[in-house]
C-alpha positions in Angstrom: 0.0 0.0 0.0 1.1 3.4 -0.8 4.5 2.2 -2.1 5.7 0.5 1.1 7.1 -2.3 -1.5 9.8 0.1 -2.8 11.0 1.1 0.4 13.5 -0.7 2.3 12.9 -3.4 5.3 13.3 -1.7 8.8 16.0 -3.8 9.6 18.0 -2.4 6.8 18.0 1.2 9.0 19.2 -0.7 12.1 22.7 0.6 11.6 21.7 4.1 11.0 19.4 3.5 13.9 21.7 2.4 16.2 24.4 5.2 15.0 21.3 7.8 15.9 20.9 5.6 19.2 24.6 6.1 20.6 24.6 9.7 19.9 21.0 10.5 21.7 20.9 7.7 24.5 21.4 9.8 27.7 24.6 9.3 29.6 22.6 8.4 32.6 20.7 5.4 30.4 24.0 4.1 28.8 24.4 1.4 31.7 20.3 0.8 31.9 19.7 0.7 28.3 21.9 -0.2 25.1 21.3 1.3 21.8 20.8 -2.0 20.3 18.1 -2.4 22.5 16.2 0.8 21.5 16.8 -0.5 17.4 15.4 -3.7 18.7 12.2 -1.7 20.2 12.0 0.8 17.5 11.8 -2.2 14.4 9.2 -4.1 16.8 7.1 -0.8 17.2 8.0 -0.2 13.3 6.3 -3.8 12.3 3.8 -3.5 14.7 2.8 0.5 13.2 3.6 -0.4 9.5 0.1 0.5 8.8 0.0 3.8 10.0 3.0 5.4 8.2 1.2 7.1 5.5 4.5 8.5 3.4 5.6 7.5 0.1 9.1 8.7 -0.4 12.4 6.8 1.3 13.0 9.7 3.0 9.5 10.3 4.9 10.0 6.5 5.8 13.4 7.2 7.7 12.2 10.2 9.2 9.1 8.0 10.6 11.3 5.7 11.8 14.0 8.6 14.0 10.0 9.4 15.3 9.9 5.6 16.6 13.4 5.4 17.7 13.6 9.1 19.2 10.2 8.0 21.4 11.4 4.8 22.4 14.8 7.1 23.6 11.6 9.2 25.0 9.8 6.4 27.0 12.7 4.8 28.5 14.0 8.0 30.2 10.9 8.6 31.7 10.8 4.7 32.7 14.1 5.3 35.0 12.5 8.1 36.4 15.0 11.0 35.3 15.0 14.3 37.6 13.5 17.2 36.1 17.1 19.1 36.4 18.5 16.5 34.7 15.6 16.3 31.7 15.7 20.2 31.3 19.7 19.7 30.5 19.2 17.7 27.3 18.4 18.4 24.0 14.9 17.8 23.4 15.2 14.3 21.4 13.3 14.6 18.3 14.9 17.6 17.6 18.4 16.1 18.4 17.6 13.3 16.3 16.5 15.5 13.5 19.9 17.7 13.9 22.7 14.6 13.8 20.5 13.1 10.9 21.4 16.5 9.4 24.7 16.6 10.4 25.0 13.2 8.9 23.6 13.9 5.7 25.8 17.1 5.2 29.1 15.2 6.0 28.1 12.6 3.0 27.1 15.4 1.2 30.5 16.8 1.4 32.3 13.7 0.7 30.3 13.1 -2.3 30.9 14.5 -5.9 28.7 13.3 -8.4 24.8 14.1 -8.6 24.4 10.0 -9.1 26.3 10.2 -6.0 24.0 12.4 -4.0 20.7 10.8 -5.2 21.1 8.3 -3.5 21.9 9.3 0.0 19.7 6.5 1.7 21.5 4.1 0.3 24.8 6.3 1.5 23.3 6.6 5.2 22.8 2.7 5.4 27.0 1.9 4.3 28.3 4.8 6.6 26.0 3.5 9.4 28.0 0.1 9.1 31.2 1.5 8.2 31.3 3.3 11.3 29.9 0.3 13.0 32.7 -1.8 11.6 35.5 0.6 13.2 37.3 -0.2 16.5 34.9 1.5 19.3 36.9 4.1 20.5 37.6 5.3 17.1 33.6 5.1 16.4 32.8 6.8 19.7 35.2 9.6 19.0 34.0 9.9 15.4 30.6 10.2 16.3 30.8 12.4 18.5 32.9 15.1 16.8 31.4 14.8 13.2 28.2 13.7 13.9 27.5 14.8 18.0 28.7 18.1 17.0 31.2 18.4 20.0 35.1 19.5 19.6 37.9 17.9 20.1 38.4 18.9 23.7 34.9 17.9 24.6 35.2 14.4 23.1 38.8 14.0 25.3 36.8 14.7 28.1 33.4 12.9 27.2 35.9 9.4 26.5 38.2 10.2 29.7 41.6 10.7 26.9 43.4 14.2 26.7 42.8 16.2 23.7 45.3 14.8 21.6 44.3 11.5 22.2 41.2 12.4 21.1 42.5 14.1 17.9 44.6 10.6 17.1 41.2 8.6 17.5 39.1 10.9 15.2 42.0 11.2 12.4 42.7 7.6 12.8 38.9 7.3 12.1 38.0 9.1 9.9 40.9 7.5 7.8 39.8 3.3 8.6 36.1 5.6 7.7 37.3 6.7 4.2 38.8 3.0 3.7 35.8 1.3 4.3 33.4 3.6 2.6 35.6 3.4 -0.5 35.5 -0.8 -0.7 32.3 -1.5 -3.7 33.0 2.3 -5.0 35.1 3.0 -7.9 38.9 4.0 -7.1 38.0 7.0 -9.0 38.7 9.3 -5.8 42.2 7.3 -5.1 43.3 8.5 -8.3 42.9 12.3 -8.2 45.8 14.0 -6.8 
C-alpha cells in the first residue's frame, strides 16, 4: 500500500538507527539501556505501526522511523524516572535526532561529488552507518561524537576520559579506517585524483 514495497525493510536502517541511538541515549541510560536495545524496540514498534506510516518517499520512511526510535529514547527516560534538572539539560530528542540526521547527511554530502552520488543518499546513510559500525569502538565513539554529536575535540577528550590529543589521534585515525571502508564497492575514481 502506498508504495511501502519500494522502500526498504526496517531492519535495513538498524545501523543508522543504532548510529542515531549512541549519539542521543542519555549518559545516565547508557548502563540501563543499550542502543541495540532501543533499534530492537523501534523495528518491533515499526512492524507492529507499519500501517500507520502514510509516506511515500524513502525519505518520509526514515524520518518516521527517528520518530519511533527518538520515542522509544523518550519512553525509556521517563521509565528510569530521570529528575527534572536532569531532563531540562538535554536536548529535546526529536529535535536532536532530527539535527545529527542532518549533520549526517551534510558530511556525506561533502564527501560526495557526483549528482548519481547524491541521489542516493539513503543508500549512503545505510554503508556509513555500518562503516562506522565496523570501526574499533573508541575510534567510532570519537568519530561520532565530533562529526556527527557536533562536540570538539576537547569535549570528546573529556566525554571518552583521553586528553585532547588522544582524542584528535582517534578521530584522524577514524576518519581515515572511515574513508577505507566507505571506498571498498565504490570506484577508485577518488584514489586516483591527486
Amino acid at each position: 500500500m502506498m508504495g511501502h514495497g519500494e522502500l526498504r525493510p526496517v531492519e535495513a536502517y538498524a545501523q543508522y538507527l543504532r548510529l542515531l541511538a549512541r549519539l542521543h541515549l542519555a549518559p545516565q541510560l547508557k548502563g540501563k539501556m543499550d542502543p541495540s536495545d532501543a533499534v530492537q524496540q523501534t523495528i518491533l514498534q515499526a512492524h507492529a505501526c507499519r500501517d500507520q506510516f502514510r509516506g511515500r518517499t524513502e525519505e518520509e520512511w526514515v524520518g518516521w522511523l527517528r520518530v519511533i526510535l527518538a520515542n522509544v529514547l523518550t519512553a525509556a527516560l521517563r521509565a528510569y524516572g530521570r529528575k527534572a534538572r536532569d531532563v531540562g539539560r538535554e536536548r529535546p530528542l526529536d529535535a536532536g535526532l532530527e539535527a545529527s540526521a542532518s549533520r549526517i547527511e551534510q558530511w556525506l554530502a561533502a564527501e560526495q561529488s557526483s549528482p548519481s552520488q547524491r541521489a542516493s543518499r539513503h543508500e549512503q546513510l545505510v554503508r556509513l552507518a555500518g562503516a562506522l559500525a565496523r570501526l574499533p569502538a573508541d575510534q567510532r565513539e570519537a568519530v561520532e561524537l565530533h562529526h556527527l554529536g557536533g562536540y570538539k575535540i576537547a569535549e570528546v577528550g573529556e566525554l571518552m576520559g583521553r586528553s585532547r590529543a588522544a582524542a584528535m589521534g582517534l578521530v584522524f585515525r577514524g576518519l581515515e579506517r572511515l574513508r577505507e571502508l566507505l571506498g571498498e564497492g565504490v570506484g577508485n575514481e577518488d584514489r586516483t585524483g591527486g
